[in-house]
VMD Tcl script that draws the C-alpha trace (Angstrom):
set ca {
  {-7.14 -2.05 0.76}
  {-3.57 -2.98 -0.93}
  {-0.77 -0.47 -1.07}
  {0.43 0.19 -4.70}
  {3.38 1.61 -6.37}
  {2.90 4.86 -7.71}
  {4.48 4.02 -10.51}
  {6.97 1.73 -11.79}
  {10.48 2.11 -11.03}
  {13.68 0.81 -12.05}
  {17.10 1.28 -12.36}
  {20.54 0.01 -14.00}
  {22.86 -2.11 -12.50}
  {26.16 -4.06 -12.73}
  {25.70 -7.75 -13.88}
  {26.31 -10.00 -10.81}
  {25.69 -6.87 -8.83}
  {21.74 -8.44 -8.20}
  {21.94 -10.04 -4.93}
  {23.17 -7.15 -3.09}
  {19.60 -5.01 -4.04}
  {17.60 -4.55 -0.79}
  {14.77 -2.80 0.03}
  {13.48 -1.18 2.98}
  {9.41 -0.70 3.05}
  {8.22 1.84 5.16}
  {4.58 2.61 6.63}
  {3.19 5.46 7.66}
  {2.15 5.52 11.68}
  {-1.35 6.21 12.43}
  {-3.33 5.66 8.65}
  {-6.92 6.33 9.57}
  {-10.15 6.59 7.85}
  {-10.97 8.50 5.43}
  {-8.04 7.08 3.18}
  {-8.23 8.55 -0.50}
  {-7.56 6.83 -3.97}
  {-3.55 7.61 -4.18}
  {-2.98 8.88 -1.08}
  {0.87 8.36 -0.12}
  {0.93 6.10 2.74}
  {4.13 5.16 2.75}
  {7.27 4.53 0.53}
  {9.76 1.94 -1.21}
  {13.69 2.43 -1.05}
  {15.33 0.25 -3.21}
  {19.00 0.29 -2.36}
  {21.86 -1.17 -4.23}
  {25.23 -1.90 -1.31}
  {23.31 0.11 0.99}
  {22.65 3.28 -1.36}
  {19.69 4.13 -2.49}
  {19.22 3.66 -6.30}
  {15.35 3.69 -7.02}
  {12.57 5.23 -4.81}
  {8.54 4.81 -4.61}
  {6.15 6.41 -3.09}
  {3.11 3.69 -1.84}
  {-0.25 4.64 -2.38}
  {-4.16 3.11 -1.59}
  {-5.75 1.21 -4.03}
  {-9.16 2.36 -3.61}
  {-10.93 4.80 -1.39}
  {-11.76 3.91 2.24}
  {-14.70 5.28 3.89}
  {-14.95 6.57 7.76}
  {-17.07 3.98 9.25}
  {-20.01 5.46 10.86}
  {-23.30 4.00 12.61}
  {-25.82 4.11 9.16}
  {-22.50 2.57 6.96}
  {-21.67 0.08 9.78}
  {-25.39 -1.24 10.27}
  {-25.17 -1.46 6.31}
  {-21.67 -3.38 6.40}
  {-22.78 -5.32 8.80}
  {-25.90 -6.49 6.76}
  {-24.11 -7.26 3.95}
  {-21.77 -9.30 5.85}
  {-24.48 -11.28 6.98}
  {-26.69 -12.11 4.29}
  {-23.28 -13.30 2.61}
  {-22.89 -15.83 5.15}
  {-26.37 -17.03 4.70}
  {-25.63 -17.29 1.56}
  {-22.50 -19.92 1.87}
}
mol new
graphics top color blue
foreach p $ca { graphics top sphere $p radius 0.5 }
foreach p [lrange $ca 0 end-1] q [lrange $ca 1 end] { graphics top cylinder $p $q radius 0.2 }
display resetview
């Protein structure tokens, strides 16, 4: 799974002004299965001399299944019969 902005985000700013744009990335603690299609799970500051000028909210990529014993065995497989393959 990637995290992906939730959209794009941008903002104006001084020329010569570029090298003093930071940003802080932060996770949210304890992401479990199931994870959803665009569920926030986290969130991009984008700060500008220490003030924030732009914000994003991070989101999954794809859905993530709990893993359970029928989807594990199955996983598992797979797995398996790929490295056969190779």
């Amino acid at each position: 799974m990637n995290l992906i902005f939730e959209k794009d985000i941008g903002a104006f700013i001084k020329k010569g002004k570029s090298k003093e744009i930071t940003q802080e990335v932060t996770i949210n603690k304890n992401i479990s299965a199931p994870i959803n299609k665009g569920d926030k799970l986290g969130k991009v500051e984008i700060k500008l001399e220490n003030e924030v000028v732009a914000e994003v909210n991070l989101v999954s990529d794809k859905n993530i299944s709990k893993r359970n014993l029928g989807n594990m065995y199955s996983y598992l497989t797979q797995l398996w019969f790929n490295v056969l393959r190779e």
